[in-house]
N, C-alpha and C positions, 0 to 999 in steps of 0.2 A: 514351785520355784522359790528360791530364798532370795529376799528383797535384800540387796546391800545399801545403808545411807553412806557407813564411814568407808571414801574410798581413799586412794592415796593423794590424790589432787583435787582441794576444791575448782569448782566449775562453774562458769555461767553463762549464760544462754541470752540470745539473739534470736530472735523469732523471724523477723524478715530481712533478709538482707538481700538487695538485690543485684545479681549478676550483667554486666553488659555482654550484651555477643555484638561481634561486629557489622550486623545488618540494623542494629539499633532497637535487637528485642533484649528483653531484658527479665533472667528467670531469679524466679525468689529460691530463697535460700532460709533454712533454720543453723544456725549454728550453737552448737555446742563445745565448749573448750575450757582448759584451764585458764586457771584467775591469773596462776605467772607466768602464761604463755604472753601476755603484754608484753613480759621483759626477757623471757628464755622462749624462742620458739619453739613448735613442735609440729613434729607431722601431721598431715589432716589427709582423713579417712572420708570417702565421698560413697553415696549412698543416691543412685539417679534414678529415678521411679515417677510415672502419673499418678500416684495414687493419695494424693490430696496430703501433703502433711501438717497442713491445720486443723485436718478433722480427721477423714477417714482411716486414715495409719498412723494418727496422733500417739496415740492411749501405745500401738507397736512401737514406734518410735523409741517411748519416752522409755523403755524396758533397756534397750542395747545401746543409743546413741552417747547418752548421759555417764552409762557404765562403762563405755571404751573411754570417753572422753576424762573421765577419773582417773586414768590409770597413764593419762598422760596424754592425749591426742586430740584433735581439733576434729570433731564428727561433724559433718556438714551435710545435713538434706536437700537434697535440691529438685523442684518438680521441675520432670519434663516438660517442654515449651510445647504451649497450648493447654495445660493443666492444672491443677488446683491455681494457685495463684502467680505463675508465670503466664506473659505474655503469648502470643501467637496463636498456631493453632496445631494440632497435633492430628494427622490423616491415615497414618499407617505406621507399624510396626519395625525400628529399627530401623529409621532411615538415613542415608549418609548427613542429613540435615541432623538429626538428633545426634549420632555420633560427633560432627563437627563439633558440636554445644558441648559435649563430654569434652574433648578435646580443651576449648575455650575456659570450660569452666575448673579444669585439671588445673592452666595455666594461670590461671586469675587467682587460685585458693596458692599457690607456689609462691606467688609474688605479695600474699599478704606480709605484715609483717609480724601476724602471729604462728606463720610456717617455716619451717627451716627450710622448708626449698622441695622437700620430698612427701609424695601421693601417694595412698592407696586408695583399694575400691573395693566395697563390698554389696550383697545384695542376697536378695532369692528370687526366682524367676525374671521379672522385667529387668532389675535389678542385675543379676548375677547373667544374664544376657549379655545386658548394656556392660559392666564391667570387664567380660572374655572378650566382646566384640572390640571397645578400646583398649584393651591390653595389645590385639593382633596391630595396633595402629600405632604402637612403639612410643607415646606420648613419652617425654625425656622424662616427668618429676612422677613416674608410674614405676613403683618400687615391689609390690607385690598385691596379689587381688585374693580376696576369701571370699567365695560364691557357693551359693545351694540353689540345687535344683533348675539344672538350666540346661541348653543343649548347646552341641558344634556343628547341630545337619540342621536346619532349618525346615527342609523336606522331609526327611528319612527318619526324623525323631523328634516332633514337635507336637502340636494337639493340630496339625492341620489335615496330615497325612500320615499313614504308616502304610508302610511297605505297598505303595499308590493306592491306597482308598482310602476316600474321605474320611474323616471321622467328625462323628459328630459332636465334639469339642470344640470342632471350629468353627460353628454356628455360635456357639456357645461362647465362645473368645469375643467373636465376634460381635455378640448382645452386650456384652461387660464393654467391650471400648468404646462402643456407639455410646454407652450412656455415659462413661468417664470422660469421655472427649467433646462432652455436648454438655456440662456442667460449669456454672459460672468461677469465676474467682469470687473472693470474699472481699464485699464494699469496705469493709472493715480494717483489711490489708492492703488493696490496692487502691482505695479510693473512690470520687466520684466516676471512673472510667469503667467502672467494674463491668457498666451494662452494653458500652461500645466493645469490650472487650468478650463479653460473652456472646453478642449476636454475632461477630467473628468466627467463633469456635462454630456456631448453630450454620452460619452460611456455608463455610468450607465441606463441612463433614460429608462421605458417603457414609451408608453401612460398610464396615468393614472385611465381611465378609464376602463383597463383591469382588477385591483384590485378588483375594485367595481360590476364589473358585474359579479366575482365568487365567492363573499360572496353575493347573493340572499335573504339569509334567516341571521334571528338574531342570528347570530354566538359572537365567540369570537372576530371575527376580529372587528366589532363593538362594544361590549362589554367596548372593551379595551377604555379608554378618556372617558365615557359614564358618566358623573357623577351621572346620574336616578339609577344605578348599587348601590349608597351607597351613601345619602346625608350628612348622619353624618361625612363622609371623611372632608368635606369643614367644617372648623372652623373659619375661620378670616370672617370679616366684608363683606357684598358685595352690591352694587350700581348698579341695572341691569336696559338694558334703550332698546327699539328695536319702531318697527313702525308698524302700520296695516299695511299698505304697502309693507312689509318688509313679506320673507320669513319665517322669525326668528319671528312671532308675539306671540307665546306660550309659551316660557320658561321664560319668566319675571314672569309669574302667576304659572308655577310648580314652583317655586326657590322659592318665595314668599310662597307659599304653604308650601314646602317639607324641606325648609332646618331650621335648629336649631339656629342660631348667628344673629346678627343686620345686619337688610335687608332693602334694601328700594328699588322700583319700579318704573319705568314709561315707557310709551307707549303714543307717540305722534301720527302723523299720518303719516310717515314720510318712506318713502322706505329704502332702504338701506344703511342708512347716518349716522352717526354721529350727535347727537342730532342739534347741534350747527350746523350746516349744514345740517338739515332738510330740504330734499322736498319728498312729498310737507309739505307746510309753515302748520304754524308759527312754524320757527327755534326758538330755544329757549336759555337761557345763561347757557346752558350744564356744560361748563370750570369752571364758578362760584360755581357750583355745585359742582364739583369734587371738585376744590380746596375748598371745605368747607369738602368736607368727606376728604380729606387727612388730613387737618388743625384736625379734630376731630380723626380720628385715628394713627396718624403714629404723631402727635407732640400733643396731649392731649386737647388740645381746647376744652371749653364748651361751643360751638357757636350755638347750636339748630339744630346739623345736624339728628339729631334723632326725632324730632319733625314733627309734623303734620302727615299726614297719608302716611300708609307702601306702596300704590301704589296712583299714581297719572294717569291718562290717559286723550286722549282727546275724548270727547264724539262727534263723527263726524256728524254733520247734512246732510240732504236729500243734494246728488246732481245730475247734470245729469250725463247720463253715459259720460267717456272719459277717452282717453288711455293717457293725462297728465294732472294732475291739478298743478297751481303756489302754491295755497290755499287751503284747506280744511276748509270750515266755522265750528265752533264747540266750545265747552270749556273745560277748566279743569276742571276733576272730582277727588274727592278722596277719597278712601276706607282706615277706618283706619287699618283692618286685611284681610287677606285675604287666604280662601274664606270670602268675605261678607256677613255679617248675610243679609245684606238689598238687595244683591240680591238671588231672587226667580227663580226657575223654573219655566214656564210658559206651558203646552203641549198642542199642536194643533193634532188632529187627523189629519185620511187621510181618505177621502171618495169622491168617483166621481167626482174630479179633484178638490177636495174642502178643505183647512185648517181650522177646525170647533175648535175654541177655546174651553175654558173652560166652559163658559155661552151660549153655545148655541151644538146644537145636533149634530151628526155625522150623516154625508150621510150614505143610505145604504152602507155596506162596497161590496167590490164587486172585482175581481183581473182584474188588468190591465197590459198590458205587453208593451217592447217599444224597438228595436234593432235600436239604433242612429247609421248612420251616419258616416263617419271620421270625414266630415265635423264639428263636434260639437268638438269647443274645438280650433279652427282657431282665436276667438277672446278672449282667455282666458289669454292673457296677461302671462307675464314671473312667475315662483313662486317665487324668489326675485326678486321685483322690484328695480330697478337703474336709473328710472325717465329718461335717455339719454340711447337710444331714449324713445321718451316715450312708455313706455312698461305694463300701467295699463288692465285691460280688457274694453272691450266696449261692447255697447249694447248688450244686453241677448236676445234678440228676434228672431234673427236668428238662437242661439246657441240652445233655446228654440222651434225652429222648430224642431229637431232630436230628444226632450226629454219628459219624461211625467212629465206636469204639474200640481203641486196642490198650491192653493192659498188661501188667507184668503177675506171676502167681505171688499169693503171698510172701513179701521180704522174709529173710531167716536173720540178717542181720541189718543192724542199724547204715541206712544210706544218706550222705549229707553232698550237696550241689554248692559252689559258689561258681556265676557266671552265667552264661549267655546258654541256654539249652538250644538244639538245635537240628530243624527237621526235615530230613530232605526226603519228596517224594516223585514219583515217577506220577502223571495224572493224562486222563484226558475228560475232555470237556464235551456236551452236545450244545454248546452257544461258543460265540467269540470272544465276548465279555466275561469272567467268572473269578469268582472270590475265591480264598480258602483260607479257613480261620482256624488254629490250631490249638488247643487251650490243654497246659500240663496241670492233672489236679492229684491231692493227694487222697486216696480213697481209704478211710477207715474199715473198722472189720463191721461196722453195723451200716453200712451202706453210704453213709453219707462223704461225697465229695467236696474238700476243699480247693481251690480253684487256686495255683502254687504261680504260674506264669503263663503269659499266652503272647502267637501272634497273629498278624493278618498278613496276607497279600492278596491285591490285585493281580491275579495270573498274566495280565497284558504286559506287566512290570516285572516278569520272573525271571529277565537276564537283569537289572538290579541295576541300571541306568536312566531310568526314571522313563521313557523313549518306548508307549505303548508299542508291542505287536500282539496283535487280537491274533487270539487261537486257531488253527484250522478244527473245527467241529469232527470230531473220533480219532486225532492225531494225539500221538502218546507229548510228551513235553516234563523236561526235569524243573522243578521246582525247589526251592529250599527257602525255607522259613527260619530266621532267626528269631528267636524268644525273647520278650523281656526279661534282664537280668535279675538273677535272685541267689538268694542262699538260704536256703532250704534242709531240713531235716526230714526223713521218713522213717520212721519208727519201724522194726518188727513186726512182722503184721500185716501191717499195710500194703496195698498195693499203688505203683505208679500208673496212670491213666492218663493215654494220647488222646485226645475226642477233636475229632477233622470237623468241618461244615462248614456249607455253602454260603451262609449269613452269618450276621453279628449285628444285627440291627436292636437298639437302634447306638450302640459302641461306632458301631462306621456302616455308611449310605450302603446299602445291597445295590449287585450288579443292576440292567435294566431288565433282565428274565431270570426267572428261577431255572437253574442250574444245575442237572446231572450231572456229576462231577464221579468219575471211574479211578481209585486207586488201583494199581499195577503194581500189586505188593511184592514183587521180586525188584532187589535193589530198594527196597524205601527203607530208613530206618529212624530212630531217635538217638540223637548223641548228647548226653550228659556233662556236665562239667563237674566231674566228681572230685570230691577233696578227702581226702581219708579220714572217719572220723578217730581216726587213734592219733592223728596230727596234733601237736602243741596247739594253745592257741593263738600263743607269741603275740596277746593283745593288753597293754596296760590299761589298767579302767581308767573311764572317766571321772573328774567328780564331777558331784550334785548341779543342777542348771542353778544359774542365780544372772540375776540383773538389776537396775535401778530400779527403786517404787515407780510402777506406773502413775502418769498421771488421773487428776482427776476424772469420772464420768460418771454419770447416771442415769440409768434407764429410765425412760419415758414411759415408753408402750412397750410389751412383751413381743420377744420375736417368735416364728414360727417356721418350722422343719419339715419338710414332708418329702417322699418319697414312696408314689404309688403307683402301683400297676394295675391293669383295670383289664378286664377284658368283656367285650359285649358276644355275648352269646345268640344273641338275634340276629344282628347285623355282621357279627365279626370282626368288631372292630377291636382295637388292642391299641394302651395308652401307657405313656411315661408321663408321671407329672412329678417338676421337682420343683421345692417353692424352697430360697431361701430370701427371707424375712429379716431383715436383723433389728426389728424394732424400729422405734426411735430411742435413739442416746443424747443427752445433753452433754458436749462440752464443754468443762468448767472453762478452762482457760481461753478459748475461743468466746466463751458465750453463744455457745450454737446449740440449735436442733437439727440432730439429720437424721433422716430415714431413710431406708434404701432397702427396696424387694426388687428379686429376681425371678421369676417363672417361666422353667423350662418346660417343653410339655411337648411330646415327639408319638406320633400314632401310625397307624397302619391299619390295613384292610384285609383279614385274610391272606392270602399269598399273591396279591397283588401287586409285586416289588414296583409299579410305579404307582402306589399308594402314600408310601411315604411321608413324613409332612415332620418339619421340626419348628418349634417358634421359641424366641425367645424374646424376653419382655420385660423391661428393666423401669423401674419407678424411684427417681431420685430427690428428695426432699432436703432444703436447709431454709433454716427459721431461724428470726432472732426479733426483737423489738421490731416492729415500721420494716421488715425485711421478710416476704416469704415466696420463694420461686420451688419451682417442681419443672422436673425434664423425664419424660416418658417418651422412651423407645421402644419398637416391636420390630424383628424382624423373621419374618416365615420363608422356607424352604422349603419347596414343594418339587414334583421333575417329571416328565413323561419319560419312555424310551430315548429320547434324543435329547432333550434340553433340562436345563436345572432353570427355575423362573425363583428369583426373589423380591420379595414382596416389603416394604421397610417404614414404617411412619417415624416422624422426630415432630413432637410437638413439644412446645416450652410456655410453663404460665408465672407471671407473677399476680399473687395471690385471687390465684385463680381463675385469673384473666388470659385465657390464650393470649403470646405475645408471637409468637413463632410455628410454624407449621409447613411440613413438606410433606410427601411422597414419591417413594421409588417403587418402579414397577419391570423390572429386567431380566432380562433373558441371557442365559450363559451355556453355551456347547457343553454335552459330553463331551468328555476325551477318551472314548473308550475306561469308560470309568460306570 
């Protein structure tokens, strides 16, 4: 990335300011703005996140905030209430209470008087959530929003659930909040209160993934922030950006799709990042970007931010399989609407292990059945990728020993997908409860498969209203599987591979029994979203990524990466262990130490689907002179046939002194799950 100092507006910075809400809490704020917005105001761009901006997303911060706010704009951070150094306390995910505060604090940055009166809103993930979710609530001074990496279903495309099965993400979400929501504010900014203020946060908290596991079904509790509920809500402008790589790869294309106002799209290849901080590469100059849709809506500018086509993507070329790439070789493509007249559906039967396109015959159809495994689903990599450690999927071939395979013969010409692939199959089942996990890989000529897209369903969920109906046991039943979207290349050569199976463990919780699962290959097929590759590709490059110099830091202690599978040959037992580590870093400008490890570590027994067990375990550290607390969280998920039991410690010490301690020990229904 290229560091810019000289920008067009000097700028300076406010490190705490803080916000009143009307219940008499009061959230901190970083602001950054220009020097002669004292006397010409400007618009101010809002950025609502837990995630600590005097430490933890400082160093991110100080890259995008400083560099928008140069170019003309009042950038203002603000932690969410209950977090880094605001007040209250923070219990759950997007709640009408946090939006109110958005609301509040939209209204409070309008009425400064280094604002001319007009909001936007940017983010990625919590971020780019909270931003769509207050856009659908019409706030007056909310002029246009720029978001990466977020959803509009809450249920149907989040890390909580896909296509009604658990995933285990959201244990995993789950372990990250408990520890974010259970950490102090800084003495240093808020004062001597800091420690009435933290046993607050410590009293309040559940594990957060208790919530989640007793809304099962598409309730109201998801409903609520769902912006798919009513797209006409959202009227201002919106800039939506995410990555094949990335969890979040689908709602760029419903947004595009479904909503009414000036849209514009893109999908790099990129995990869970921030355009401009794309991995993998090519990073792109995201910030340019934005700053051209603020320049066009929030100050009038007729700069061509509307111009060229409504989605831009990269169309990713054949690679081999691996759990990280620096690179993803590939181009930009562009759709000027979307959906695309120019792309097609494509449909591949299913017949005796064979994908029979359009111009050629379908095998006898014939039924084939296939009960995978735990094993299948060991190298399936995380569902949002975060590239550290590397966390992509790898080779499909051993995944594809547990599952039934249908493939196409060798391509004669070059095949390229943008979109949503999609699999409908005829099934029946010998249990009530049963998964079926569909994964599209790209298979080379020396055997080895790269894993392109996949999806899951819950079969109790297969009419696609969230509203389990457990199967009748040898009853046939139609299914369809919508894919994670992608854009994809298959080379000559190559063949496409469908690979079905009963599990995905440990990607999302397996049924309560293993699972004979019978295709009824007449009528099943694969439908493609094929784009001609002799299409233009009607996409303007980007330039180069750049942002302000980050601020200072300096590593303390070396962080540590791991991702291992383990398997016990005696006992049969089989293990995911994921450590991220990030050291400790010293903040200059804070004058802090902070440390923070996470260990995810998710096991199984043989084919004992109620073996299961996920833990996640989070170690929170800040240090400074006369200053040293630590917050350690665990929370384990374990299930029989009927019940899911979570298990959850929060202990708090300052300098080493337990000051704080609990336990949860709770029990939660299947739902046919």
């Amino acid at each position: 990335m290229r560091h810019i100092d000289d920008l067009p507006h000097p700028t300076k910075e406010e490190d705490h300011l803080t916000i009143p809400m009307p219940d008499g809490v009061r959230l901190s704020a970083r602001v950054w703005r220009p020097v002669s917005s004292d006397s010409a105001p400007v618009p101010a761009i809002l950025e609502y996140i837990p995630y600590r901006k005097g430490d933890l997303s400082s160093v991110r911060d100080s890259i995008h905030h400083p560099y928008i706010a140069g170019h003309g704009y009042a950038c203002v951070r603000v932690d969410v209430r209950g977090t880094g150094d605001s007040e209250g306390v923070l219990t759950d995910e997007y709640l009408e209470q946090e939006q109110e505060d958005a609301e509040q604090v939209l209204a409070w940055l309008a009425a400064q008087d280094w604002c001319d009166g007009s909001t936007g809103m940017m983010g990625i993930s919590w971020g780019a959530f909270a931003a769509l979710q207050v856009a659908a609530r019409q706030p007056p001074s909310l002029r246009a929003i720029a978001i990466s990496s977020f959803t509009d279903d809450r249920y149907a495309d989040d890390m909580h659930y896909m296509g009604g099965a658990l995933l285990s993400d959201s244990l995993a979400e789950a372990g990250t909040m408990f520890a974010y929501s259970t950490c102090p504010p800084d003495p240093a900014v808020v004062g001597g209160r800091w420690r009435e203020l933290w046993h607050e946060r410590l009293s309040a908290v559940d594990p957060w993934v208790l919530n989640w596991l007793r809304h099962q079904r598409r309730d109201a509790y998801w409903r609520h922030a769902s912006v798919c509920e009513d797209y006409t809500a959202v009227r201002c402008p919106v800039l939506a950006s995410s990555g094949w790589a990335d969890g979040y790869s689908n709602a760029v294309t419903r947004l595009l799709a479904h909503l009414d106002v000036p849209r514009k799209g893109l999908v790099g290849p990129w995990s869970h990042k921030y355009p401009h901080l794309g991995e993998p590469g090519p990073a792109i100059g995201y910030l340019q970007e934005v700053v051209r849709w603020w320049d066009h809506w929030l100050k009038g500018a007729d700069n061509g931010a509307m111009d060229g086509p409504m989605l831009r993507a990269w169309m990713q070329e054949s690679v081999p399989p691996s759990t990280s790439y620096e690179e993803r070789p590939g181009r930009w493509v562009g759709e000027l609407s979307w959906p695309s007249p120019r792309v097609e559906e494509t449909s591949f039967g299913l017949g005796d292990r064979h994908l029979a396109g359009p111009d050629e015959p379908t095998p006898e159809p014939r039924d084939a059945s296939v009960r995978s495994p735990l094993s299948v689903g060991q190298f399936a990599g995380k569902w949002a990728s975060y590239n550290a450690p590397p966390d992509l999927p790898y080779d499909q071939r051993e995944e594809d020993g547990g599952s039934l395979i249908y493939e196409t013969r060798p391509l004669t010409e070059r095949l390229e997908i943008l979109g949503s692939p999609r699999v409908e199959l005829e099934v029946s089942a010998d249990r009530p409860v049963a998964t079926v996990a569909a994964r599209l890989s790209d298979v080379a000529p020396d055997g080895r498969a790269t894993r392109v897209t996949y999806g899951i369903l819950n079969l109790t969920r297969r009419e696609g209203t969230g509203e389990p109906d457990p199967l009748a046991p040898g009853e046939r039943c139609r299914a369809v599987l919508e894919l994670n979207g992608v854009a994809q290349a298959f080379p000559p050569g190559h063949r496409v591979r469908l690979s079905l199976s009963t599990s995905y463990w440990p990607l999302a919780w397996p049924p309560p029994e293993p699972t004979l699962l019978t295709v009824h290959e007449e009528g099943c097929r694969l439908s493609l979203p094929v784009r001609p590759a002799s299409a233009p590709d009607d996409a303007p490059p980007f330039e180069p990524p750049e942002g302000a110099p980050p601020i200072r830091s300096t590593r303390v202690t070396p962080p540590e990466e791991r991702w291992e599978v383990t398997r016990d040959l005696i006992n049969y037992g089989a293990a995911l262990d994921i450590v991220k580590d990030r050291g400790t870093i010293h903040f200059d400008a804070a004058d802090i130490d902070v440390g923070c490890r996470a260990h995810e570590r998710y096991t199984s027994t043989a084919d004992d689907f109620t073996s299961p067990e996920g833990e996640s375990t989070w170690t929170m550290r800040f240090q400074r002179d006369g200053w040293d607390v630590r917050v350690r969280t665990s929370t384990t998920l374990t299930c029989d046939a009927m019940q899911f039991y979570v298990n959850a410690t929060l202990d708090a010490y300052e300098s080493d002194r337990r000051v704080f301690s609990r336990t949860w020990n709770e029990t939660v229904p299947r739902d046919a799950l």
